[in-house]
C-alpha positions in Angstrom: -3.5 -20.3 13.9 -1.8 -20.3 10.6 -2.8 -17.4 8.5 -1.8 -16.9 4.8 -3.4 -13.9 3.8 -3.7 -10.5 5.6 -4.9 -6.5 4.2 -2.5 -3.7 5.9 -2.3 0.1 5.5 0.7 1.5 5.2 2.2 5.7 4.8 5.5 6.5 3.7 6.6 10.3 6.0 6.2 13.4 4.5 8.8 15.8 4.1 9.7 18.6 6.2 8.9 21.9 4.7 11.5 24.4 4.4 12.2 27.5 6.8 12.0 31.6 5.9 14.2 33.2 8.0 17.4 35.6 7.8 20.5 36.1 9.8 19.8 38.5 13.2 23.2 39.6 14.2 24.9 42.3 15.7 26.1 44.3 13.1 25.0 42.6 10.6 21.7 44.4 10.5 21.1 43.3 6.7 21.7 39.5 6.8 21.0 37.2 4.1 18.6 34.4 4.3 19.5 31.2 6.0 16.7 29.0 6.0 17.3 25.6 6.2 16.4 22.5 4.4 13.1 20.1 5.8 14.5 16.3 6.5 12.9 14.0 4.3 10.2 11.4 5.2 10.7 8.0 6.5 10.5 4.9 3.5 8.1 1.9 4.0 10.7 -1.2 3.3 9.3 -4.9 3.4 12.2 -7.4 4.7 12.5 -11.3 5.0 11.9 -12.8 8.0 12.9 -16.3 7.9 11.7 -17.1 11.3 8.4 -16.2 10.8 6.1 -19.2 8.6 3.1 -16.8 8.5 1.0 -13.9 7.9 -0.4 -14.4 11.8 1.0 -11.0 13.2 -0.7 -9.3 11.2 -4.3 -9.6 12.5 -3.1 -7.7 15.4 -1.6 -4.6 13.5 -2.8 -3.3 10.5 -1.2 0.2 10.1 2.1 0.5 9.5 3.4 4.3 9.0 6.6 6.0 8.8 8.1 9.0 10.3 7.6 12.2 9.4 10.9 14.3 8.5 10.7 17.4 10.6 10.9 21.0 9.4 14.0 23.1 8.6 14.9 26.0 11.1 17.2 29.2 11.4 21.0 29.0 10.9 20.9 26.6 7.6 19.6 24.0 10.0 18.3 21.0 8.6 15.7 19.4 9.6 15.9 15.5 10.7 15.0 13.1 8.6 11.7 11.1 9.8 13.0 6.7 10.6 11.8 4.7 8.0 9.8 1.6 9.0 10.8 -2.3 8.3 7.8 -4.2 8.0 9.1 -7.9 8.5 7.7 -10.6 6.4 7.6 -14.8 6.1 9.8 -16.2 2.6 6.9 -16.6 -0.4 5.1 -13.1 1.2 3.3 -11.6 -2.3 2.8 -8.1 -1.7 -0.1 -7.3 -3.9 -2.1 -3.5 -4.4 -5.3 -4.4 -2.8 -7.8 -2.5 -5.3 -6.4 -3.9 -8.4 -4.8 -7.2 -7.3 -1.5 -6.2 -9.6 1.7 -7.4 -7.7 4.0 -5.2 -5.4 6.7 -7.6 -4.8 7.6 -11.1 -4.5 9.2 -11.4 -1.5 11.2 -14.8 -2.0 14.4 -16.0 -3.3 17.1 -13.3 -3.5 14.4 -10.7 -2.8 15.3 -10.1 0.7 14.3 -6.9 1.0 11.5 -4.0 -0.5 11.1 -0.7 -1.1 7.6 -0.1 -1.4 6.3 3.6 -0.4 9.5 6.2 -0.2 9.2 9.0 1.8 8.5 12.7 0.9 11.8 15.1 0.2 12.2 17.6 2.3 11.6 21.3 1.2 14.1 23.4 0.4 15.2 26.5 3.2 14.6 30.4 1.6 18.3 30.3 1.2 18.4 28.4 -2.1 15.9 31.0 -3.5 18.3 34.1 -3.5 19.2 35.8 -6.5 21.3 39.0 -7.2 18.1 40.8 -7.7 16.0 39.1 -5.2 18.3 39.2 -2.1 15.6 38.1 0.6 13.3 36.2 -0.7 10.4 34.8 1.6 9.4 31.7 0.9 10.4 28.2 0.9 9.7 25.1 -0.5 7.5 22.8 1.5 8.3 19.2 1.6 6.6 16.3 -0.2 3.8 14.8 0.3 3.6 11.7 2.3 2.9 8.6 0.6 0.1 5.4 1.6 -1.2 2.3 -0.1 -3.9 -0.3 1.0 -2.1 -3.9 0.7 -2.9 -7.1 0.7 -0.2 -10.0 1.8 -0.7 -13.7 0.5 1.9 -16.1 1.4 2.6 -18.7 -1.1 4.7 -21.6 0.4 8.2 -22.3 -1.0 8.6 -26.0 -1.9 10.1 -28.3 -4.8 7.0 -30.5 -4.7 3.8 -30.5 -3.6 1.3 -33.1 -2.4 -1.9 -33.1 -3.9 -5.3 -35.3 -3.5 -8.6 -35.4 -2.1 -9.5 -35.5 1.9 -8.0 -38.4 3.8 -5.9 -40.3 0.6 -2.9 -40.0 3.0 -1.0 -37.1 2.4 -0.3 -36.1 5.9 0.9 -40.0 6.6 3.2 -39.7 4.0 4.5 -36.4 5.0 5.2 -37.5 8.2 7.1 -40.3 7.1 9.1 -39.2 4.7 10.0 -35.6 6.3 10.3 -34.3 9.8 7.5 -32.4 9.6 4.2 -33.0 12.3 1.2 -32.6 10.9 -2.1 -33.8 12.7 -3.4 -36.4 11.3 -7.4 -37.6 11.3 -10.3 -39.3 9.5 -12.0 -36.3 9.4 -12.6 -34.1 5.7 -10.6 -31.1 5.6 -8.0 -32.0 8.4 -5.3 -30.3 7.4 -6.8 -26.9 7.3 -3.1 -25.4 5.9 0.0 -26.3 4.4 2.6 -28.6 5.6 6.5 -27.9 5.0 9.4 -30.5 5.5 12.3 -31.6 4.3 13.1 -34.8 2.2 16.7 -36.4 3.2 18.5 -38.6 0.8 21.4 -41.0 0.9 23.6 -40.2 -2.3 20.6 -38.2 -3.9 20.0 -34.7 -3.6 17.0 -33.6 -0.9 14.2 -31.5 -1.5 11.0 -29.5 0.5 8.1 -31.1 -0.4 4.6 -29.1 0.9 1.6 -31.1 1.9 -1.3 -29.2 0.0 -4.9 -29.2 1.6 -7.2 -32.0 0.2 -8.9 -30.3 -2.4 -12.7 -30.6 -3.6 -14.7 -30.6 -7.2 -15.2 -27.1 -7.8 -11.8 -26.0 -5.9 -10.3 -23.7 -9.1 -14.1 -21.8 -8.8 -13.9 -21.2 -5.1 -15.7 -23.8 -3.8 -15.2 -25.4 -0.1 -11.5 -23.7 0.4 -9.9 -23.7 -2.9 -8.5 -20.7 -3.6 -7.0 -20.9 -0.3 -5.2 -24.6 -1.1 -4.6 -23.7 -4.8 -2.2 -20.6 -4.5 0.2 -22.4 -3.0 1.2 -25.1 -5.2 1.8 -22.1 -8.1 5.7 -22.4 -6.6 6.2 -25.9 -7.1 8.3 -27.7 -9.6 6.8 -30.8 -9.1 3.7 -32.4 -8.3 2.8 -35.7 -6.7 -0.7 -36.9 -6.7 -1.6 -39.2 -3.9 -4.5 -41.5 -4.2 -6.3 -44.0 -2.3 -5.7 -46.9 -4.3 -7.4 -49.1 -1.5 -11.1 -46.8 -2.2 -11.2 -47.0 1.3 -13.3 -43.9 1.4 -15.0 -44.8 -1.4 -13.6 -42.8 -4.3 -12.5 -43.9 -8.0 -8.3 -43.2 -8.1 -8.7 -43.1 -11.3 -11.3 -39.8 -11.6 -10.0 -38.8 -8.6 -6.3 -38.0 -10.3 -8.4 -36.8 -13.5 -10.7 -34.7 -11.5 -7.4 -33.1 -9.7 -5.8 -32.1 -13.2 -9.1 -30.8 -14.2 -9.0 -28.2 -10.7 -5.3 -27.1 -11.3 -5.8 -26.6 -15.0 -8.8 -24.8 -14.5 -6.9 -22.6 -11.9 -3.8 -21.9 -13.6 -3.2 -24.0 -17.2 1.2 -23.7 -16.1 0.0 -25.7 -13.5 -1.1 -28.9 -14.7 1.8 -28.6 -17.1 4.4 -29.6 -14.6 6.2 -33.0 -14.0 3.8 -35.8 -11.9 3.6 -38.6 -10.9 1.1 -40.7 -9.4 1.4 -42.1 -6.1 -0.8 -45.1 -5.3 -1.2 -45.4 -2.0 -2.7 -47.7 1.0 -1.9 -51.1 -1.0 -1.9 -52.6 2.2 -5.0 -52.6 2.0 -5.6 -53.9 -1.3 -7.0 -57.4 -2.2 -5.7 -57.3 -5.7 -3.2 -55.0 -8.3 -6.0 -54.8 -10.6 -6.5 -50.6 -9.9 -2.6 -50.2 -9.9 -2.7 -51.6 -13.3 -5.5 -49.8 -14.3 -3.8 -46.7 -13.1 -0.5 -47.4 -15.0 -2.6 -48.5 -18.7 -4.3 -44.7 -17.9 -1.5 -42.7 -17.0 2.3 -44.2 -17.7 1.5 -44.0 -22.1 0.8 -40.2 -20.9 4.3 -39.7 -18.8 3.2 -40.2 -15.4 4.7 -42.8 -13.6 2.6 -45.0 -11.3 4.1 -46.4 -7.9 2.1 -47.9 -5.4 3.1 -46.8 -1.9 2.0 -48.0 1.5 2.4 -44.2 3.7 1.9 -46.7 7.0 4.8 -49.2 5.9 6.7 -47.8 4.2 6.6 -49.9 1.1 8.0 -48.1 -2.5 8.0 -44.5 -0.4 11.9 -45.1 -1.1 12.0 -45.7 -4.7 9.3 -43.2 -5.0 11.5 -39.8 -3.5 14.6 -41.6 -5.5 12.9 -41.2 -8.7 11.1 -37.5 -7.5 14.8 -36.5 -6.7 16.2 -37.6 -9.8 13.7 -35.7 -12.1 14.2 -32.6 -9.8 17.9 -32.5 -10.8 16.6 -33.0 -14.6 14.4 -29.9 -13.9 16.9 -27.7 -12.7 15.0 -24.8 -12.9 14.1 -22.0 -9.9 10.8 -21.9 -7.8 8.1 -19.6 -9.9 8.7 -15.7 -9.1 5.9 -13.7 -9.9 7.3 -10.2 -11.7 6.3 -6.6 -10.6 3.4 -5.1 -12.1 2.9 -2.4 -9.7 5.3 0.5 -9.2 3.9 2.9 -6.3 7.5 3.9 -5.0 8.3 5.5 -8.4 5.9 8.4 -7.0 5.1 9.2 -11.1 5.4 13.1 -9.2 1.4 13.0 -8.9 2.1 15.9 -7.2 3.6 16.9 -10.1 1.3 16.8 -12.6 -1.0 19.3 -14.1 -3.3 20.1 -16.7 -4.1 23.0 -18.8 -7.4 23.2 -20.4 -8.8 26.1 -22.8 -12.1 27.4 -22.3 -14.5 29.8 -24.5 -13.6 33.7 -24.1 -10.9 32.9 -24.3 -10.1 31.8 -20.9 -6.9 29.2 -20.2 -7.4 26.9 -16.7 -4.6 25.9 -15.1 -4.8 23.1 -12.6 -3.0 20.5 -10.4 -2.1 19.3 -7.0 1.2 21.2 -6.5 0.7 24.1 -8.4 -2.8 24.6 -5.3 0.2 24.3 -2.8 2.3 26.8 -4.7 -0.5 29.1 -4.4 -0.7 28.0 -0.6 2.7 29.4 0.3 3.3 32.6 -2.6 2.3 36.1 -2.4 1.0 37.0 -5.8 0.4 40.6 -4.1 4.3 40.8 -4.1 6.4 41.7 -7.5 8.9 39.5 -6.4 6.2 37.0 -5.0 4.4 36.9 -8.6 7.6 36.9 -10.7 8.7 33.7 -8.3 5.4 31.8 -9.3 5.7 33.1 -13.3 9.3 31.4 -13.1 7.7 28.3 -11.5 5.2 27.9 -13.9 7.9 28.1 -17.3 10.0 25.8 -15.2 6.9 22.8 -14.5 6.5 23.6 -19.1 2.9 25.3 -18.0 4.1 28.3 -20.1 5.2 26.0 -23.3 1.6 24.4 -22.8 -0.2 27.5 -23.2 1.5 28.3 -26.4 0.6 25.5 -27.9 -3.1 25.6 -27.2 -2.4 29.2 -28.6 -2.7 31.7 -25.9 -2.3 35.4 -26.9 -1.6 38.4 -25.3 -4.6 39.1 -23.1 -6.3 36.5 -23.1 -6.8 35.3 -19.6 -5.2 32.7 -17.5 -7.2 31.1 -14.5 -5.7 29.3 -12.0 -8.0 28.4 -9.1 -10.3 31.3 -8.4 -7.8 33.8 -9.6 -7.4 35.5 -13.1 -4.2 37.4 -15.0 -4.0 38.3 -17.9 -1.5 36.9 -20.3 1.8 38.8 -21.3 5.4 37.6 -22.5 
């Protein structure tokens, strides 16, 4: 079954945290520290796949996570970094941030490949923490945190044209006529449940991928019957064709019909409805007279749309039809509709980095923030050298520069989760 849309979970590694220890050697009974370094976490990377023509494999796995890197050990030994997963993905696959709809990644053209979630750094080993007057010291850095996102993956065909028109007008006919493509065909409403791809081959003109978009209904640009669904994947195409049953063989007006279709893409997207059309007029095989066709071209040739009235079953004016499609491609000249970046999660901003200072009656300074709890985690404030490793943390992450300028003095008090000092320089 095709599938166009899917929701995932995905989790970058975290890194590995970084190793206390010291050399042990005969006779070298005071030896330095030689912790080593945690490997760093796997990357979540999105790649092309262009054997794959849908989001299908993805109802079967949701979760996609990467490795974690492992810890550091004795020796300087560093730890190995955690694999990094490729998740692998059909040409037109929109990667979008599933709470705020804001796009991840277009995953189409030259874009062949995404990083979207990187993985945690590994810690650094006690060694990198020894100083001429703190010649052992024991603790490391832990590694980063890990990384994970809620997605959702909607695949927007890639074509040059797309067919649009209501149920049974004869776009799937026409398809299969003028492209290799198969697509069932039926008098039933709603038979092509999802787009159709193939490939337009001319003698002495240039070819082109044309896209057979679902019959649409009144209402489609608000949701109604399945138009969301049809709609987002004509926002790639250059060009549009609408095909109409010229014949009112199932009783519809070509005439509205081809107003009531600008109406749905304009309401949808207003580019849209901007693009090149034309018209094409089709089952006048079946017509008794070329009174609608004129009607059509009075309406809509003063306007820039060219009328030509088509037989899909025959065969008659397809021809000059994709001629004159082809020739205002090449006119065109421009690449298929990208849709830019508007979310950056692999940036990683350093929310672990963050913190804020606020200042409180007494007066009492509070210090808060995801890494500066973990500092705590792994620090021994009971220790001289412990608490004069955290003070130097704290100037480096500007904590210290903030307090000043909320005016701290000596002796007023500093709390930082649960536990007080008072303030000296």
């Amino acid at each position: 079954m095709f599938a166009d849309r899917a929701k995932i979970f995905i989790k970058s590694g975290k890194g590995g945290d970084g190793h206390v220890s010291f050399r042990r050697e005969k006779y070298v009974p005071n030896g330095g520290p030689d912790g080593g370094d945690g490997g760093d976490g796997g990357d979540v990377i999105f790649s092309i796949d262009q054997g794959l023509n849908t989001l299908a494999p993805f109802r079967h796995k949701q979760k996609y996570c990467a490795e974690n890197g492992t810890g550091g050990s004795k020796r300087n030994c560093r730890g190995k970094n955690g694999a990094s997963i490729i998740i692998k993905v059909p040409p037109g696959t929109v990667i979008k941030e599933a709470v705020t709809g804001k796009i991840i990644a277009d995953m189409s053209g030259n874009n062949t490949e995404q990083l979207v979630l990187k993985g945690g750094k590994g810690g650094k080993g006690n060694q990198h923490y020894a100083t001429s007057t703190m010649q052992a010291p024991k603790y490391a850095k832990p590694g980063q945190p890990s990384m994970e996102l809620d997605l959702l993956l909607e695949l927007k065909v890639i074509a040059d044209v797309g067919l649009v028109g209501f149920p049974n007008v004869g776009k799937s006919t026409f398809l299969s006529r003028v492209t290799n493509a198969k697509p069932k065909i039926a008098n039933y409403p709603f038979t092509t449940l999802h787009p159709n791809l193939g490939v337009v081959d001319l003698e002495d003109a240039k070819g082109f991928v044309i896209a057979d978009i679902p019959g649409l209904v009144e209402g489609a640009s608000k949701g109604v019957g399945l138009g969301h669904e049809f709609l987002r994947h004509i926002e790639r195409t250059k060009y549009i064709i609408h095909i109409v049953d010229a014949a009112s063989l199932e009783g519809r007006d070509p005439r509205k019909d081809v107003i009531a279709i600008q109406r749905e893409l304009e309401n949808y997207h207003m580019d849209i409805v901007k693009r090149p059309q034309v018209i094409a007029a089709n089952k006048i095989d079946a017509l008794s007279s070329q009174e609608i066709i004129e009607k059509l071209k009075s309406e809509f040739e003063p306007k820039g749309i060219c009328v030509f009235p088509i037989s899909a079953v025959s065969g008659k004016g397809v021809k000059e039809l994709l001629y004159y499609v082809s020739k205002e491609l090449e006119k065109l000249d421009i690449e298929p509709v990208r849709f830019e970046q508007e979310f950056f999660p692999h940036t990683r901003d350093n929310i672990a980095d963050t913190f804020t200072v606020q200042k409180e009656e007494g007066p009492v300074y509070v210090i808060e923030g995801p890494r500066i709890e973990k500092m705590l985690g792994y620090t021994n404030l009971d220790s001289e050298k412990g608490f004069l490793f955290f003070q130097r943390f704290l100037k480096e992450q500007g904590i210290l520069e903030e307090l000043k300028n909320l005016g701290i003095e000596e002796g007023d008090t500093v709390r930082i989760y649960g536990m007080e000092f008072d303030y000296y320089e």
